[in-house]
C-alpha positions as CSV (number, residue, x, y, z in Angstrom):
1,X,58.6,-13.1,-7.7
2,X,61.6,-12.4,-5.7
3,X,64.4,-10.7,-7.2
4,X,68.3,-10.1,-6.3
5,X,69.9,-6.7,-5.2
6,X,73.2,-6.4,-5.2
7,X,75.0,-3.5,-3.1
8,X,76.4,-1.2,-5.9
9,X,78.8,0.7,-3.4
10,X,79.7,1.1,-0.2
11,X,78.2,4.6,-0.1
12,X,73.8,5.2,1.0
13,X,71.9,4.4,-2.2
14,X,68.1,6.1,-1.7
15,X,67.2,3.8,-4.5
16,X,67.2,0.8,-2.9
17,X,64.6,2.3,-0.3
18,X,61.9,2.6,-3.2
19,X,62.1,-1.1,-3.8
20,X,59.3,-3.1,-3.7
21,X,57.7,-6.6,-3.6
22,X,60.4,-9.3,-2.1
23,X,64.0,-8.7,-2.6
24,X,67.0,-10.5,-1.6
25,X,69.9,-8.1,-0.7
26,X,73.6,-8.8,-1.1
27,X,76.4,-6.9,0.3
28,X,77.2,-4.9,3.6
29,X,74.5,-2.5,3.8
30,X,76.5,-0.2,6.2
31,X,74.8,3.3,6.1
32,X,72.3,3.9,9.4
33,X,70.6,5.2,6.6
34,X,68.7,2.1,5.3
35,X,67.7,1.4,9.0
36,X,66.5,5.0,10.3
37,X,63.2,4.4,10.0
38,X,62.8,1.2,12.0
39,X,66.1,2.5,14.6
40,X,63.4,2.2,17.5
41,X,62.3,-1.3,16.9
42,X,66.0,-2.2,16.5
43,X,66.6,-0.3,19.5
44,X,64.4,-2.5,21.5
45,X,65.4,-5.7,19.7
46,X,68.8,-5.8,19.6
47,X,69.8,-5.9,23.6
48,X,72.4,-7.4,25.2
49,X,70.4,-9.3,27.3
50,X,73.3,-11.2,29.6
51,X,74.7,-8.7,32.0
52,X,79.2,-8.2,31.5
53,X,81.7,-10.5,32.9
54,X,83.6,-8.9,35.3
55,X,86.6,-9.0,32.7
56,X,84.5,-7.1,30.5
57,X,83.6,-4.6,33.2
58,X,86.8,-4.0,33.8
59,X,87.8,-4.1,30.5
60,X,85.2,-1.4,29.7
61,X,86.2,0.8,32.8
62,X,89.8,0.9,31.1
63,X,88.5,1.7,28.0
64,X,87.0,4.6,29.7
65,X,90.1,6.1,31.1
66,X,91.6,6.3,27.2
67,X,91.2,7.7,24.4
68,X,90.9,4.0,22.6
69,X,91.1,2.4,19.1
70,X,90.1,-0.5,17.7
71,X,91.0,-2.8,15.2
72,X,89.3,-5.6,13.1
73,X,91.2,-7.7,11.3
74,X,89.3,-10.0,9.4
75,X,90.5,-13.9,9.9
76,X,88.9,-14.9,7.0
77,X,90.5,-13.2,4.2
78,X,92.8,-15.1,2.7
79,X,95.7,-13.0,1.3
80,X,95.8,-11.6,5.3
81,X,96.1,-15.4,6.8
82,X,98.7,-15.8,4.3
83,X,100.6,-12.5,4.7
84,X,100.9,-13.2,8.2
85,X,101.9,-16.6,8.4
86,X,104.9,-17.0,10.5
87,X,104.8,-13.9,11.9
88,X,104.6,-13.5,15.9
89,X,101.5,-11.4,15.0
90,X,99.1,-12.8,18.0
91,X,95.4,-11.9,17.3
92,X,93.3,-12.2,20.8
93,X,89.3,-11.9,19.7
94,X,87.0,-10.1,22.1
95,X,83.6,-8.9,21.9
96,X,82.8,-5.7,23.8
97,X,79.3,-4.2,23.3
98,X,78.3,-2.6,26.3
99,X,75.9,0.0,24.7
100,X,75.1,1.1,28.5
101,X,78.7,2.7,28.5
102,X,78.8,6.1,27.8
103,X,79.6,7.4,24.2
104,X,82.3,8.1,22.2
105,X,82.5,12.2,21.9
């Protein structure tokens, strides 16, 4: 029988890595933590497999230059669509995941 977890905190909980059997898990499940031992296979499976636009090259190449920050906002909350009704607040979505740049550091 399948039975629920729900993410207690934001924080690494070792306990859920003893569970056994089927389990559905709810919540963010953030922490590298609870995916260390399968990184490789991830690794391998989770590939951009498209090669960049040249926006996004060039996008990336500026990046680069900078020390650069990023931002989420999250469209979907509610009380944020709300707070920022009327406002000239212009949101532009991207996605940039070019894990063949170099790294942060």
């Amino acid at each position: 029988m399948r039975h629920s977890v729900i993410e207690r905190t934001l924080n690494f909980d070792p306990d859920v890595l003893r569970l056994s059997g089927d389990a559905y898990l709810e919540g963010y499940w953030a922490s590298e933590k609870y995916f260390k031992d399968v990184e490789p296979l991830l690794r391998r499976e989770l590939v951009v497999k498209t090669p960049p636009s040249e926006a996004n090259v060039a996008m990336a190449e500026r990046i680069g230059q900078v020390t650069a920050v990023s931002v989420h906002v999250r469209r979907g909350t509610r009380s944020l669509t709300r707070a920022f009704a009327g406002t000239s607040l212009r949101c532009r979505w991207s996605t940039i995941w070019q894990p063949w740049t170099r790294s942060p550091g």
